[in-house]
N, C-alpha and C positions, 0 to 999 in steps of 0.2 A: 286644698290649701296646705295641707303636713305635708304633701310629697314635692311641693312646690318650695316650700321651706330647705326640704330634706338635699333637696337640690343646688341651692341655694347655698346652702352648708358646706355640702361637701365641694361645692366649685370653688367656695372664699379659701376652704382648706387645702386643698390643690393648689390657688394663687399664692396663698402664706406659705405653701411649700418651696415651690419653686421658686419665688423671692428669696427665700432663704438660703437655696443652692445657689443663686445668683451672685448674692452676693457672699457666699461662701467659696464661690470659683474665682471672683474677683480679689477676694484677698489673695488668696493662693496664688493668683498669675502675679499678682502686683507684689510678693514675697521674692517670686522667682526671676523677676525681672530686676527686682531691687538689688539681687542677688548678686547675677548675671554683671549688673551694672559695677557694682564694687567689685568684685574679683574683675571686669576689663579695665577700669582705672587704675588698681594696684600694682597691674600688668604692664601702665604703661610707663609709670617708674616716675611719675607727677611728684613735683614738692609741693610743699604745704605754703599756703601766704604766709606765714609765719615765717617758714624759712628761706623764702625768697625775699622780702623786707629785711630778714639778717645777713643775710649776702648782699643785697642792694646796700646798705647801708654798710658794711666792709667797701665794699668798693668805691662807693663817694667817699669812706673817711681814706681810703689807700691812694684814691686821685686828688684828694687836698694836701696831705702831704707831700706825695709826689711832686706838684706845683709848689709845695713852700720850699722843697727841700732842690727843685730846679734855679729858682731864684738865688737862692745862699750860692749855690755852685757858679752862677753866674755872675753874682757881686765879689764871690774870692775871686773867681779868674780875672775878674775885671781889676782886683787891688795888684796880682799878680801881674797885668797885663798881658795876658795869655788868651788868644782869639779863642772865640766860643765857637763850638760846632753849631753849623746851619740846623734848624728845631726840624726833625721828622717833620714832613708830612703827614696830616690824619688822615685814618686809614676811609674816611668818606670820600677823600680826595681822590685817593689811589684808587676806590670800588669804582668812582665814576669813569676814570681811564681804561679800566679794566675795559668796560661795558663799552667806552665808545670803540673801543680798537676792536671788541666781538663785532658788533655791531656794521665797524666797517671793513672784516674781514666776508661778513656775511654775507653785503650788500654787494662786494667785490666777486664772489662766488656767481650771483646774479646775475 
């Protein structure tokens, strides 16, 4: 029975070993991966949502003004009687021309 004990013992000791290494290799990889991972993100030269919300939010306040400040230019010319330039095209217009004239240069190739 003591040797069967003895046995016993030092098997559970061995397992508490090795759990131990286990998860002592598992911090270690999970350190170096953690690692690994911030120096590729910092590499990749990412903003921060903090400062894409503060650009986003410049540029809706720069297109609101824009627009109020089109209108006034449009009500002076208008008291002046001075014809308004035709409004730009948006440039969603223009991408989908772009694409159909690829499109049917490509199929023209065909």
């Amino acid at each position: 029975m003591q040797t069967e004990s003895r046995i016993f013992d030092t098997l559970a000791r061995a397992f508490t070993n090795a759990a131990g290494a286990a998860a002592s290799f598992r911090e270690e990889v999970e350190t170096m991966v953690k690692g690994k991972l911030e120096r590729l993100v910092a590499d990749m030269d990412l903003v921060t949502r903090e400062d894409f919300n503060v650009a986003k939010a410049m540029a809706t306040k720069a297109r609101s003004e824009n627009e109020k400040l089109e209108a006034r230019v449009a009500e002076l010319e208008a008291k002046l009687g001075i014809a308004t330039a035709p409004k730009p095209k948006s440039r969603a217009t223009k991408t989908k021309k772009v694409k159909a004239a690829r499109a049917k240069k490509s199929s023209a190739k065909l």
